[in-house]
N, C-alpha and C positions, 0 to 999 in steps of 0.2 A: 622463649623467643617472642616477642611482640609483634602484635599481625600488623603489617601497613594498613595505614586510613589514607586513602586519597587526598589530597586534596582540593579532585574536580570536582567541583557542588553538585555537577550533573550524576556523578557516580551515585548520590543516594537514590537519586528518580530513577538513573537506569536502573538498580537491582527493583525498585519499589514496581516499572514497566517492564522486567522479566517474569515478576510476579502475576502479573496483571497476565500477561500473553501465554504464562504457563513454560517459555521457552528460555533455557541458560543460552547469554550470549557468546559461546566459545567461540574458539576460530573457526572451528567449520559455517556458523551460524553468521560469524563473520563477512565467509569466503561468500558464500548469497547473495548478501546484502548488497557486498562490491561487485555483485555477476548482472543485480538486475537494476531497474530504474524506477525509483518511486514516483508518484501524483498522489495529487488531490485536488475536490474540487470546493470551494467555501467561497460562497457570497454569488453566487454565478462566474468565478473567476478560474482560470487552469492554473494551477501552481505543478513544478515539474522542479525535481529535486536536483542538485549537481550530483554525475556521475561521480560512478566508483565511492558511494562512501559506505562505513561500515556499519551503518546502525539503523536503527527500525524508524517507522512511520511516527511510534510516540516521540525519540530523539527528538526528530528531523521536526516535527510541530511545535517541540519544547523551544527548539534554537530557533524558531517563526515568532518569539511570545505567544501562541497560541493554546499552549499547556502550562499547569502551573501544579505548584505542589499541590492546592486546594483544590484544584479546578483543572480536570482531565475530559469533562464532559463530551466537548467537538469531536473527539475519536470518534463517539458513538449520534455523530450529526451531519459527517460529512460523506461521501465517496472518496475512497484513496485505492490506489491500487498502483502496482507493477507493471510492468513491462521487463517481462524475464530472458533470460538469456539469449532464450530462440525465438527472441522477438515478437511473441505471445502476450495478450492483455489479460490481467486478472483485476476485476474491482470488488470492492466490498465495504463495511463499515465494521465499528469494532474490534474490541478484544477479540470477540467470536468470530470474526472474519464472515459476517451473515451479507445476506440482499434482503431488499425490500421492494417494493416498487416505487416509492419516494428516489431512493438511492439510484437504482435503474433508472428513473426519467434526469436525475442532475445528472450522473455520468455519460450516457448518450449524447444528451444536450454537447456534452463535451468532445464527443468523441472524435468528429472531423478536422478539429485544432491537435487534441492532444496526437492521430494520425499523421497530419503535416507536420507538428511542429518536431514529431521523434524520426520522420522518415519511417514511419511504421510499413512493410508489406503489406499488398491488399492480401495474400492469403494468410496474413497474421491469424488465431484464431482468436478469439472473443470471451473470457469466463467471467462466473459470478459467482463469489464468494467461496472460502476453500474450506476443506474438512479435516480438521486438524492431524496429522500421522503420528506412529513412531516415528523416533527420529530419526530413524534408518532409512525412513521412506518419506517422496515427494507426498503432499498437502495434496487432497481430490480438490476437485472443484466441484461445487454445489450445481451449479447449471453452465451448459455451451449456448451461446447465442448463436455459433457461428463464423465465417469469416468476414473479416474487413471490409471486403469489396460487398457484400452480401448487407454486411451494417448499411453501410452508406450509400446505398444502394437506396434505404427504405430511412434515411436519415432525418428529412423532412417530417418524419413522424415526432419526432422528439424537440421539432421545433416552437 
């Protein structure tokens, strides 16, 4: 029997960006993706992704012109993160889902638009960078900042 080849162009980059993230996109991996709400931040600007779709931050930058078959670099130059189910913030960079302090001062910088503009709770909580699981279990996060009200609270700093 003959295997199907796609013919979405995008299908070779996403197996090439399953590779990269270490994660198969099945429907569970799926069901995530359409549970939370992507960001990122490039050039000092908020981009904020449309709900409900089912595919990763490398997709979503590829369908920007921002990635390219040769040139996946900005993954590992921006702040991108979620805003997950229960209405929780996660940021980071990379395949490795890492922080840095670079990343930290663009994200913050961000934080009181990307707040308003998602209707975010002030007791939202606040993380940085996640620590990869089995796939049976939720991603740690690397650091808690805190919550919401608490960020912006002390916001001015990151100005």
């Amino acid at each position: 029997m003959e295997k199907y080849i796609s013919q979405n162009p995008l299908a070779k980059h996403m197996d090439c960006f399953e590779e990269r993230y270490g994660i198969e996109e099945d429907a569970k991996v799926k069901a995530f993706h359409r549970s939370r709400r992507m960001f990122c931040v490039r050039d000092g600007k908020l981009f904020i992704a449309d709900p409900n779709v089912d595919y990763s931050h490398a997709v979503w930058l590829e369908k920007l012109g921002w990635i390219t078959e040769h040139d996946d670099s900005i993954i590992d130059k921006i702040p991108r993160g979620i805003v997950n189910a229960e209405g929780n913030i996660c940021f980071y960079t990379g395949y490795a889902f890492r922080i840095n302090k670079q990343i930290e001062d663009k994200f913050f910088k961000k934080l009181p638009e990307l707040v308003d503009r998602l209707t975010i709770k002030p007791t939202a909580k606040v993380f940085g960078g996640l620590i990869k699981q089995p796939l049976t279990g939720a991603w740690k996060p690397r650091r808690s900042y805190g919550d919401v009200r608490g960020l912006l609270k002390r916001a001015n700093l990151w100005k």
